[in-house]
N, C-alpha and C positions, 0 to 999 in steps of 0.2 A: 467352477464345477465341471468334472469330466463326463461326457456321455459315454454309454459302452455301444460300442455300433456291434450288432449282430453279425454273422458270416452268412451270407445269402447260401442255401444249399443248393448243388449245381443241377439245371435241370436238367429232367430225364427225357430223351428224343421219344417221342411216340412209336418210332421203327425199333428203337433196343427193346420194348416190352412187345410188340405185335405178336401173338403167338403163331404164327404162317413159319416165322424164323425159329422157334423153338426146335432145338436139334439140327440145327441144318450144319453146322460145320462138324459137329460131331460124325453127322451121316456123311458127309465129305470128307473124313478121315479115312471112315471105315471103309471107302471105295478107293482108298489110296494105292493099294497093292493092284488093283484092276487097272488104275490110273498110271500106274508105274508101267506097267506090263502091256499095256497098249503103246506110251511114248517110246519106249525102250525098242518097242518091235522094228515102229516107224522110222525110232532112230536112226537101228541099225542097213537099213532096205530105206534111202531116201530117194524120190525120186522129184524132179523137174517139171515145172511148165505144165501144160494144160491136161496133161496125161499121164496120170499115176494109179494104171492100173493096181498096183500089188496095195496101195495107200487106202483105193477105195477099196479093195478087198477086206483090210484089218479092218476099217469102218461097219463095212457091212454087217460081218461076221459078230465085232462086238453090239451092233442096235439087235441083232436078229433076237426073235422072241422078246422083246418089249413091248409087242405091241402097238406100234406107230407103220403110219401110212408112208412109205421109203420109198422115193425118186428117185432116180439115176438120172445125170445130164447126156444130152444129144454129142453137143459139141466139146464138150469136157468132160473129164471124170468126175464130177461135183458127187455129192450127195444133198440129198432133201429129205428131213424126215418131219413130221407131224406129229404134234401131238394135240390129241384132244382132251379137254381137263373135263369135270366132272358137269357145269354147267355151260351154256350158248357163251359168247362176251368176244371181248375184243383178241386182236393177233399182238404176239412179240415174238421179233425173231431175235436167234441168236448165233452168234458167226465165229467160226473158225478156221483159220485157215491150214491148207494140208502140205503146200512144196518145199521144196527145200533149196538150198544155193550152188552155185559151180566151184565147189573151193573142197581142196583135200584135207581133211578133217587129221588134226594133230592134240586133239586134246587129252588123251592117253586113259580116256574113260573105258571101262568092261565092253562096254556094247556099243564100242566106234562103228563108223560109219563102212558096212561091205562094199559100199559100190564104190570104186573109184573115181575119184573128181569131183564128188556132191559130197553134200552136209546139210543137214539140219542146224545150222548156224543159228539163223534167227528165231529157233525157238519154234515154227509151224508145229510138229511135230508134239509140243505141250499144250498147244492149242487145241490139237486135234483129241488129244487121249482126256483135256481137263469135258471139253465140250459132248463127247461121249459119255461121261461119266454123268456130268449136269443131268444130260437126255435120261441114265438110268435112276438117279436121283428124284427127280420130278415124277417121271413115270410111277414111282412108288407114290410120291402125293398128290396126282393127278384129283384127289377130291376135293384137296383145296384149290384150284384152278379152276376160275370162269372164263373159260374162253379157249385160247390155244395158242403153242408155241411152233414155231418152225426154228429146226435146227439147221445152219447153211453151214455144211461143209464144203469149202472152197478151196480147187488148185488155181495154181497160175497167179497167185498174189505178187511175187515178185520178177514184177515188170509185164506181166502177160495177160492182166488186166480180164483175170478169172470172174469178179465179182459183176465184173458190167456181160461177161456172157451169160450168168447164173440168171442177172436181172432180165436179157432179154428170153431166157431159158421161162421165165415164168416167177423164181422164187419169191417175189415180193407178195403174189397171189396166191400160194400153195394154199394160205390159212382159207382162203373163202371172203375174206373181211381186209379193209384197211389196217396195215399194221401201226399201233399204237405205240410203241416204243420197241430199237430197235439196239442191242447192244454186242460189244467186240472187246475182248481186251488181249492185250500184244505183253510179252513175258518180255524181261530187260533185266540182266546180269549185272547192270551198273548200279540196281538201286537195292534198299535194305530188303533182305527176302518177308515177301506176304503184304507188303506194303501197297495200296492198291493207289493212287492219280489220278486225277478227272480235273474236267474244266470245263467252264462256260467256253462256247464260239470257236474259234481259229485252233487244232488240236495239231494239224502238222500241215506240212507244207504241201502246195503244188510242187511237181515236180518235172522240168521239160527238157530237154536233152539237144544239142545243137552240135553239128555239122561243119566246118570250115572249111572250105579249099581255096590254097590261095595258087597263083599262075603267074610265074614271073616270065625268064627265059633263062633255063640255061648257061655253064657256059665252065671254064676253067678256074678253077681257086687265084691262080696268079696273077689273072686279069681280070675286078670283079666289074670293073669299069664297062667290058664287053658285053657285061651279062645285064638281068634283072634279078637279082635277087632275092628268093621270097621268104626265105627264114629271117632276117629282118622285120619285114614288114608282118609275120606270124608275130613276133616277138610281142614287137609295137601293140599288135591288137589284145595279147595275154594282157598288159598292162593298161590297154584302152578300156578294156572291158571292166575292170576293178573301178578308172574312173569314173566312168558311166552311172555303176550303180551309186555311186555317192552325189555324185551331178545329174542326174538325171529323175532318181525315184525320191522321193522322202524318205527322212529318218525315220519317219514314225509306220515306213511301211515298209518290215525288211525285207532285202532280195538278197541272195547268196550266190555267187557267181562263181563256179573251181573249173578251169583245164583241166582234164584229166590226164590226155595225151595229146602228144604233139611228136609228129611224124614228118622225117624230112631226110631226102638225101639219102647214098649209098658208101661213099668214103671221104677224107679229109679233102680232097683235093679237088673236090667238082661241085661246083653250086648247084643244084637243083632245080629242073623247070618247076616242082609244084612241093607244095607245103600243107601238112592238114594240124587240124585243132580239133578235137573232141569234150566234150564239157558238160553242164549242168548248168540249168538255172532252176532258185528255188522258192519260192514266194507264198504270202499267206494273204492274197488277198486276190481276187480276178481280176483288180485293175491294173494292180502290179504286174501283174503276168500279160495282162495283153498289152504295157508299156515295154515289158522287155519283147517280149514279140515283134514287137514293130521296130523299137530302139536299135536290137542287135542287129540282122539284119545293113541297117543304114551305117553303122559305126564300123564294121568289119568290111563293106565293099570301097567307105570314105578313107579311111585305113589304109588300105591295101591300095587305092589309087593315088595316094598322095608318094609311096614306095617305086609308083609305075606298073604295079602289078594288077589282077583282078581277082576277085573273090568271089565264090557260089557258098552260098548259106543254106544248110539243111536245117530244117525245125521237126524236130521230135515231140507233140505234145504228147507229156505222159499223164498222171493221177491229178487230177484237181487238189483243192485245198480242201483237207480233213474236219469240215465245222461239227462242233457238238451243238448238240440245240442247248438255250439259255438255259432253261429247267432241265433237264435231264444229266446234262453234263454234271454241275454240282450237287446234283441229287444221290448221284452216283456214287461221289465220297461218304454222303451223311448215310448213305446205305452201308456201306463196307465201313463205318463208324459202329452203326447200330447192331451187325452182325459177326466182323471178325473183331471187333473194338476200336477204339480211336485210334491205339498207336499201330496202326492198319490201316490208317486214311489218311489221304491228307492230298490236302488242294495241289494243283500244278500251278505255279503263279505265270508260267510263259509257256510260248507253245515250241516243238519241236523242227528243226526242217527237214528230217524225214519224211515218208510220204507212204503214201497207204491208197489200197481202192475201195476201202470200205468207204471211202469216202465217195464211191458213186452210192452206197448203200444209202447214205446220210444226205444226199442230194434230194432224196425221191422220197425219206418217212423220218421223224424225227429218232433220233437216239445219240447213243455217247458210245465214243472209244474212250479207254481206261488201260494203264501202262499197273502189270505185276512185275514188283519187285522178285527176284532171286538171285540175288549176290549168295555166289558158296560160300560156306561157315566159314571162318576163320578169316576172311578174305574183307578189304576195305573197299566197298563200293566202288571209290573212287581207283583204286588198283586191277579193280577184275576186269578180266577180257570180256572184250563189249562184242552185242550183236555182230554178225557180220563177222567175229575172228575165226580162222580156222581152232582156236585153242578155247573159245567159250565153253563155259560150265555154267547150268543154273542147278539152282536149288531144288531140287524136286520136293521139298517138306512143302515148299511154296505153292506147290499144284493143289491142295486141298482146299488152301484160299480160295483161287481162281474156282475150281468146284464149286463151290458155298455161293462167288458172288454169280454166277452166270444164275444158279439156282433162285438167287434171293432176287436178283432182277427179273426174271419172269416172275416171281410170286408177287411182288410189288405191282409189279402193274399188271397184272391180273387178276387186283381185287374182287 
């Protein structure tokens, strides 16, 4: 006898019917030409590091007449805005960051980059125009909000560690109240456009930077015997360092170790009193990081004396490790599930070893970074110029997502 097994019908997330979400990507459309026309400005006028007058200016000008209580930072160009919803309740903030890179823009887009030697490379710039738009978004449904949001527009992300001045600036306080969830999401050319990333814990790496000098003696190419030679023993330590991290840390706790430069000597013929190494170390975990700390160090002065030479070690520590909190990080996907649709979520199964300072943000209140896809049409993920190129193209149809989710994460947790 056959039994007929029924097909279980798929269940429906409580967040896809919430009526808070009702309209919201639709209204993140319609602010898409505003959304455009602010990235595009920033694009073209990008500026650097802790001071981007002209950056805050577009900022200003687009919140002005909204209605929110607007900050200006001491020791950076930041912006701070508030907003207050219709009832008392808890804070979420939400972050964007404004600078841009040291690299001459070749991407052959209408509204390249005017200043010479900077670009909007990694995408600041859509961060900044998508987070404005949220702030005017919300602002229209400020009634359905208990509570209140702080918008953190932040320079100085890349490498000048804007988010830890903002912090001691005050922003984590603007709201009045303990922030209750706090969210960031970072636009990526390498993945399907609109496609939004989250994950529990470990999101990107520490990031710490180091120093070599090594000191030999001097002396003639013909007679190396006369001398001490230190590119050699530089040599030695590029490849000591590789072993290290496999002999030294666990498999199970990655560390990413790259030279980037390595500087020696003036012509073929004269060995060099001194030798430098420039580098990265990159880890997802603090133990690891304060194992290479001390590790390196010891390896590169053992090194370099076993050659006869001596070595001084500089440590650059830069961004800590990027943690999402447990709940909020995959909360994050089933929200951009329930709002832009499934095939617009989806989990990150491993973390990144880039590195971020929102991750001081995430040290001090719970919340989650989240990676927007915008690979250009036509183009294979896998093919397009990634962050960081001077020839990157993202998607701009994709900034209306990012609108929706900055928007749907304060509605969520501002029940």
């Amino acid at each position: 006898m056959n039994a007929t097994r029924s097909t279980p019908s798929p269940s429906v997330s409580p967040l896809a019917t919430d009526p808070r979400f009702t309209g919201l990507v639709e209204a993140a459309r319609a602010l898409q030409p505003r959304t455009v026309a602010l990235r595009r400005r920033i694009h073209k006028f990008p500026e650097r590091g802790l001071n981007l007058p002209r950056t805050q200016a577009a900022v200003l000008q687009a919140l002005d007449g909204l209605g929110m209580h607007v900050m200006t930072g001491e020791k950076c160009t930041s912006v701070i805005a508030v907003l207050n919803g219709a009832r008392p309740g808890p804070t979420v903030l939400l972050r964007g960051d404004m600078d841009a890179l040291p690299l001459q823009e070749d991407s052959g887009l209408a509204y390249t980059s005017e200043i010479d030697g900077v670009m909007h490379a990694c995408g600041h710039d859509t961060h900044t125009a998508m987070l404005v738009s949220a702030a005017r978004l919300l602002c229209s449904r400020k009634d359905a909000l208990t509570g209140r949001v702080i918008f953190m527009f932040q320079p100085g992300e890349e490498g000048y560690h804007g988010a830890k001045y903002m912090i001691d600036e005050g922003v984590l306080d603007a709201g009045g109240r303990p922030i209750e969830g706090a969210f960031a999401l970072h636009i990526t050319a390498t993945d399907t456009s609109g496609v939004i990333r989250s994950k529990a814990g470990a999101m990107l790496a520490a990031a710490d930077n180091f120093t070599v000098r090594i000191t030999g003696r001097g002396g003639h190419g013909a007679i190396p015997h006369h001398a001490l030679d230190p590119v050699p023993a530089a040599a030695a330590i590029v490849g000591a360092l590789q072993t290290m991290v496999t002999r030294q840390i666990s498999v199970f706790e990655p560390v990413v170790v790259t030279v980037g430069r390595i500087t020696a000597g003036t012509t073929s013929n004269i060995i060099p009193e001194t030798a430098e190494l420039e580098g990265t170390f990159r880890s997802l975990s603090e133990a690891s990081r304060a194992r290479m700390r001390e590790e390196l160090p010891k390896l590169c002065h053992h090194v370099a004396a076993a050659y006869g030479c001596t070595a001084e070690v500089d440590l650059n520590q830069g961004y800590p490790v990027t943690v999402n909190d447990d709940v909020i990080g995959p909360h994050v996907v089933d929200l951009a599930g329930a709002v832009l649709g499934q095939r617009h979520a989806a989990p990150m199964p491993n973390p990144l070893m880039g590195a971020e300072d929102f991750s001081y943000v995430l040290q001090k209140v719970p919340g989650a970074f989240a990676f927007l896809g915008a690979c250009p049409p036509g183009v294979d993920p896998a093919d397009a110029d990634p962050n960081h190129s001077n020839r990157v193209h993202f998607d701009e149809s994709a900034l209306a997502n990012g609108v929706a989710m900055y928007a749907a994460f304060a509605l969520d947790t501002l029940r």
